[in-house]
C-alpha positions as CSV (number, residue, x, y, z in Angstrom):
1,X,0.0,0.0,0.0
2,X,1.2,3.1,-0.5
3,X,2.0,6.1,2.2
4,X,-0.5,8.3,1.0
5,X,-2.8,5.3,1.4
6,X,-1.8,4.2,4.4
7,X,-1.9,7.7,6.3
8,X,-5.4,8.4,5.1
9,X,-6.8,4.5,6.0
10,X,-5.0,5.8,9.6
11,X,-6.9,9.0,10.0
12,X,-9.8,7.5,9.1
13,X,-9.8,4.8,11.7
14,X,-8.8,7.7,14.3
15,X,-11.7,9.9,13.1
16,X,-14.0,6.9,13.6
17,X,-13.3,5.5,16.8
18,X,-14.7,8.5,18.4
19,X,-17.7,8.3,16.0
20,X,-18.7,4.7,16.8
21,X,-18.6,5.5,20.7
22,X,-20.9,8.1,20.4
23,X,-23.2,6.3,18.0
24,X,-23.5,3.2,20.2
25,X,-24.2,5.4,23.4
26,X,-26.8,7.4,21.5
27,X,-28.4,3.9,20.3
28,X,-27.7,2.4,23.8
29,X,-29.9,5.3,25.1
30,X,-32.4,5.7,22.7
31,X,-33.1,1.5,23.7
32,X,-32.6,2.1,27.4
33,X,-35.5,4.8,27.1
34,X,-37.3,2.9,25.4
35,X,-37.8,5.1,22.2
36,X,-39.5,4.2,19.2
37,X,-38.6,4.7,15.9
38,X,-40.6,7.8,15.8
39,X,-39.3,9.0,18.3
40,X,-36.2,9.3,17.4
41,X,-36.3,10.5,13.9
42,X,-38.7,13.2,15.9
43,X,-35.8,13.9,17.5
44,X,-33.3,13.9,14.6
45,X,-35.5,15.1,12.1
46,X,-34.3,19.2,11.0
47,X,-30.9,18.3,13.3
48,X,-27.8,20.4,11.4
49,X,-25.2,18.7,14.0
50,X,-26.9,14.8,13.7
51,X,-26.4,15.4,9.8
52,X,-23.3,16.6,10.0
53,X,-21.9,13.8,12.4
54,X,-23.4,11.2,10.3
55,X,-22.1,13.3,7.1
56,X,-18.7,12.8,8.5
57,X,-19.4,9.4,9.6
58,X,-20.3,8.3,6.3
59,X,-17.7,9.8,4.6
60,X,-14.9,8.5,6.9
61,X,-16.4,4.7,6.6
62,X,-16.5,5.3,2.9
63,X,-12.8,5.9,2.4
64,X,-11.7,3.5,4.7
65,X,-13.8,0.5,3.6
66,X,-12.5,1.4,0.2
67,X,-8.9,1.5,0.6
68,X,-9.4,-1.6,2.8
69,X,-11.0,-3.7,0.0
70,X,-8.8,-2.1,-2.6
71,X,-5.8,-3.5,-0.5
72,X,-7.1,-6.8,0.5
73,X,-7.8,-7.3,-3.4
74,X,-4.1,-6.6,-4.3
75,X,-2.8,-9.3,-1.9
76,X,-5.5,-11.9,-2.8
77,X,-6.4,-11.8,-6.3
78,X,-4.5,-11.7,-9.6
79,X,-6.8,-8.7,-11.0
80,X,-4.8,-6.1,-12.7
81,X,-4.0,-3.4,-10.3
82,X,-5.7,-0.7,-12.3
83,X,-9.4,-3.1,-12.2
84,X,-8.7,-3.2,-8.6
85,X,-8.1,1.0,-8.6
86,X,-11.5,1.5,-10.5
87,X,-13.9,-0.9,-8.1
88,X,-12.3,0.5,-5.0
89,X,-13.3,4.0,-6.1
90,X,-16.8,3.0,-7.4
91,X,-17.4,0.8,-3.7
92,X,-16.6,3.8,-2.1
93,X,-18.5,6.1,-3.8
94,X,-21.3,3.6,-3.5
95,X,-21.1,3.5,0.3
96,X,-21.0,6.8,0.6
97,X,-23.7,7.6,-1.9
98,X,-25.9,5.2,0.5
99,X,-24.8,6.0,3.5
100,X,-25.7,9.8,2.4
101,X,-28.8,9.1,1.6
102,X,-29.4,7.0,5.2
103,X,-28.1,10.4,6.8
104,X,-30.9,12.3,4.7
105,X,-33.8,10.1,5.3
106,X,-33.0,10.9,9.1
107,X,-32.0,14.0,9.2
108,X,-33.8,15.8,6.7
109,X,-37.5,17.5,7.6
């Protein structure tokens, strides 16, 4: 893998740890209050902050799920490295195009 690669697959990671605690405490006590799923789009519904957390969130899992597959594909298939290149970037556009539109169907009023 290369440096540039690697350093961004690194930041990434870092960005998300933080991003996963906070999403599984926010679930934890959404389930712990017993909230329904009205409820909590209610609550997340028009939300600038939720949509940009889960903006970043979405972005960050796109390009580290991407560079991970891209780099698992390079050390387990014979694909040309160039085929490999072109589905990474479309699986991580993908993702993020989906994961976007998740954050929308929340967030948005």
């Amino acid at each position: 893998m290369n440096v540039a690669l690697y350093a961004w697959q690194r930041a990434t990671a870092a960005l998300m740890a933080p991003l996963v605690l906070v999403h599984l405490v926010v679930i934890f006590y959404a389930m712990g209050a017993g909230l329904s799923a009205a409820q909590m789009l209610a609550r997340t519904r028009g939300s600038i902050a939720w949509g940009l957390f889960y903006g970043v969130f979405v972005a960050a899992v796109s390009v580290h799920a991407a560079i991970g597959v891209r780099t698992i594909l390079i050390e387990w298939t014979p694909l040309p490295r160039r085929a490999i290149d072109g589905f990474a970037i479309l699986f991580g556009l993908v993702l993020a195009v989906l994961g976007l539109r998740a954050v929308a169907a929340v967030v948005l009023p």
